[in-house]
C-alpha positions in Angstrom: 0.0 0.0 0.0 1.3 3.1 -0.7 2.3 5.8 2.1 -0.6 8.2 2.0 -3.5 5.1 1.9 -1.1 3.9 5.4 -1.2 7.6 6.9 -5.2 7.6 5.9 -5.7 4.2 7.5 -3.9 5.5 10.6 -6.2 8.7 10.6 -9.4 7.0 10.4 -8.6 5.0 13.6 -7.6 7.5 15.6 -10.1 10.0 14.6 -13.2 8.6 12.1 -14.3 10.7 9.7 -17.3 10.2 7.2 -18.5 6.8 4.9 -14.8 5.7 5.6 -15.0 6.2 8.8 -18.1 4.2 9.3 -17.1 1.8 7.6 -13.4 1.5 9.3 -15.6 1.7 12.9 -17.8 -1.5 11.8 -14.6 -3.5 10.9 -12.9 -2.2 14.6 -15.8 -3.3 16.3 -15.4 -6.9 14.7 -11.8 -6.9 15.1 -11.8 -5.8 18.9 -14.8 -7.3 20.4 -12.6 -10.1 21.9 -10.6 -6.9 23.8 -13.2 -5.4 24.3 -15.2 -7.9 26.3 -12.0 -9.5 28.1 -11.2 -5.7 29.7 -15.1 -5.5 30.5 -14.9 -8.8 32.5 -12.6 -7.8 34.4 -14.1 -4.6 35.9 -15.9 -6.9 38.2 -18.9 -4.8 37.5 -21.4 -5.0 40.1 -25.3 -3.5 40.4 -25.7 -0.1 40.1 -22.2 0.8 38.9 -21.3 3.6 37.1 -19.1 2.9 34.0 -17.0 4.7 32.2 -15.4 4.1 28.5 -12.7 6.1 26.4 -12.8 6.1 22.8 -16.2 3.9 22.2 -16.2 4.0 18.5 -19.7 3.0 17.1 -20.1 1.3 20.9 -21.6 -1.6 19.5 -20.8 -3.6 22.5 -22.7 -1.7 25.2 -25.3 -4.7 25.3 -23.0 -6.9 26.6 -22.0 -4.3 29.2 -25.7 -4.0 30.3 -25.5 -7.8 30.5 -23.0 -7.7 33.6 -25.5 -6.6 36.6 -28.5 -4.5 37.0 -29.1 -0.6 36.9 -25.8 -0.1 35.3 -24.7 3.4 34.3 -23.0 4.0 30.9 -20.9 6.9 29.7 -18.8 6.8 26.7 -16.5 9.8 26.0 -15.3 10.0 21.8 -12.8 12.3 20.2 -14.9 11.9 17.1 -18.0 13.3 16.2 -19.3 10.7 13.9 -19.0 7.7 16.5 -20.7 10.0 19.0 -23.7 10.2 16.3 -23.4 6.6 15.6 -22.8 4.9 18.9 -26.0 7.1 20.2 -27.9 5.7 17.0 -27.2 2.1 17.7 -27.8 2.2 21.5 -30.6 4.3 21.3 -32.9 2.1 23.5 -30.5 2.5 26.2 -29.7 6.6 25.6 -33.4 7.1 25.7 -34.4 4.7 29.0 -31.3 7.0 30.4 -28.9 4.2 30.6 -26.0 5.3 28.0 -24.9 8.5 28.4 -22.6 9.6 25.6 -20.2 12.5 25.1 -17.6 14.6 22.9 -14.2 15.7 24.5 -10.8 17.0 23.7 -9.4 13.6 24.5 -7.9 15.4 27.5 -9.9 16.7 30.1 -13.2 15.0 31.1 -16.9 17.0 31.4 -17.0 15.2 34.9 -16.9 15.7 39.0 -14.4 14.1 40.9 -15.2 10.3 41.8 -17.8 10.1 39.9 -17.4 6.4 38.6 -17.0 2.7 39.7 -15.7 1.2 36.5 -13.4 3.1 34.1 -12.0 1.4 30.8 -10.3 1.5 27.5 -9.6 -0.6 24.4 -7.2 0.4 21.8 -6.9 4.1 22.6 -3.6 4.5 24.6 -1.7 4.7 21.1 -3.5 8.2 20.2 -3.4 9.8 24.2 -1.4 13.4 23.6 -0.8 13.2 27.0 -0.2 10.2 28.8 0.5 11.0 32.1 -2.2 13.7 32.1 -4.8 11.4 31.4 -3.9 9.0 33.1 -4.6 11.3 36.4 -7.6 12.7 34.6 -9.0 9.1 34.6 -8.0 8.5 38.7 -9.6 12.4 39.5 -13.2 11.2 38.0 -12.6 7.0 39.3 -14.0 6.8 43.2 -11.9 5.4 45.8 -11.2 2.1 45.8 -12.4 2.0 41.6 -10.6 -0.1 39.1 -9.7 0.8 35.6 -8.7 -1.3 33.0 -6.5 -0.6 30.1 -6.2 -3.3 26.9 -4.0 -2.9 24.3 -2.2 -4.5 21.4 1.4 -5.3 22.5 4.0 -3.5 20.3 5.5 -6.7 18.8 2.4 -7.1 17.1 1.2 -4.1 16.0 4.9 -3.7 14.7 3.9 -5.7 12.2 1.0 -3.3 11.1 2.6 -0.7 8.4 0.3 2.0 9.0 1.1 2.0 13.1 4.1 3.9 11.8 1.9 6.5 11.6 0.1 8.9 14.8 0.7 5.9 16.9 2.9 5.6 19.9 3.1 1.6 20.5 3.8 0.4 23.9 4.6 -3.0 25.8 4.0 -4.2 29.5 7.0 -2.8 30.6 6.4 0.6 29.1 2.8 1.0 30.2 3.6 -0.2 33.2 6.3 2.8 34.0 3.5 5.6 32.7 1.0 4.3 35.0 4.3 4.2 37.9 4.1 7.8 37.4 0.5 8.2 39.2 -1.2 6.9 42.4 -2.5 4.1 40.5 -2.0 0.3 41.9 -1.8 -2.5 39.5 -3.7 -5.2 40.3 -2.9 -8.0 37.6 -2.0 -7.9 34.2 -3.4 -10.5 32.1 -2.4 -11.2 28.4 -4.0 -13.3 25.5 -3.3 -14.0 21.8 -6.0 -14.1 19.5 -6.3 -14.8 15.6 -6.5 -11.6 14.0 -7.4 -9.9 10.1 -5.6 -6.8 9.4 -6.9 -4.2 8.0 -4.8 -4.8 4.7 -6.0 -8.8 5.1 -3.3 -10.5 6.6 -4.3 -13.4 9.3 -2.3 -12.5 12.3 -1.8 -14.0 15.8 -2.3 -10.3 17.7 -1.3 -10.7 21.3 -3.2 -8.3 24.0 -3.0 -7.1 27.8 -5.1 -6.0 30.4 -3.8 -4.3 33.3 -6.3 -3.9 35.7 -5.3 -0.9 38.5 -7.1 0.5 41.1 -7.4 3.9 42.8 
């Protein structure tokens, strides 16, 4: 592929943008529900928690949130204005019974009080933070005490292998997320890993290896 269709592949998943982005948002939900529902298991979720979610994309996997434990809370904060039109769209039932609240941000400070949440998580977003360390303390400001948050991501090795990660994304490993979140009050729980059988976005079956690290405030 050449250069520019990498750098526009890169763009779209950081920040979707119109029929493409759709489109590229469908195929992310398919490719990460496995992530997605492993770092959702491990919040522990209990009735009448409040959950928060960074970087939603269409949120297609809500239901299965829901599916934890009763009167559940849901907010979902997106960079992009498209997935915060279509993740409303598709959970719609739940946005209207007040269930799913969803949101646009800067993709650094959050539209929220201190401790206002039980749950906090993230799938696949921690290549596109501007400021690591910054929201990393944004996320344990707005996480009551006592909260656990979970962060899943790709390891590096794999998404190494990915030619458009050369572009807007910073890649990490255990070791290195585990010396950004060092830098805050967060304590690390466990970290759990899995591999999974993967298509790329150019085609390409891949065995993609992922981590949860589950901290608490």
């Amino acid at each position: 592929m050449e250069k520019e269709e990498l750098q526009a592949i890169a763009s779209q998943l950081k920040h979707p943008t119109g029929q493409k982005g759709i489109e590229m948002a469908n195929m992310m939900h398919e490719t990460n529900i496995n992530m997605t529902r492993h770092s959702v298991q491990n919040l522990n979720i209990k009735d009448g928690n409040s959950i928060l979610e960074l970087g939603h994309g269409n949120a297609g996997h809500v239901e299965f949130i829901f599916e934890q434990a009763e009167n559940l809370k849901y907010y979902g904060l997106e960079m992009s204005e498209l997935m915060f039109q279509e993740a409303r769209q598709i959970n719609r039932n739940f946005v209207s019974q007040k269930q799913a609240f969803f949101s646009l941000y800067d993709g650094n400070a959050f539209p929220f009080e201190d401790e206002s949440f039980d749950k906090i998580f993230t799938v696949n977003t921690i290549y596109f933070w501007q400021e690591p360390e910054k929201l990393l303390l944004e996320i344990y400001r707005v996480l009551k005490p006592s909260g656990n948050f979970c962060l899943t991501f790709a390891q590096e090795d794999f998404m190494k292998q990915l030619p458009f990660t050369q572009f807007e994304f910073e890649l990490y490993n255990t070791e290195k997320a585990q010396k950004l979140i060092e830098k805050t009050d967060f304590k690390i729980v466990y970290i759990e890993s899995q591999t999974e059988k993967v298509k790329s976005k150019t085609g390409e079956l891949l065995d993609r290896e992922y981590t949860t690290i589950v901290l608490q405030k």
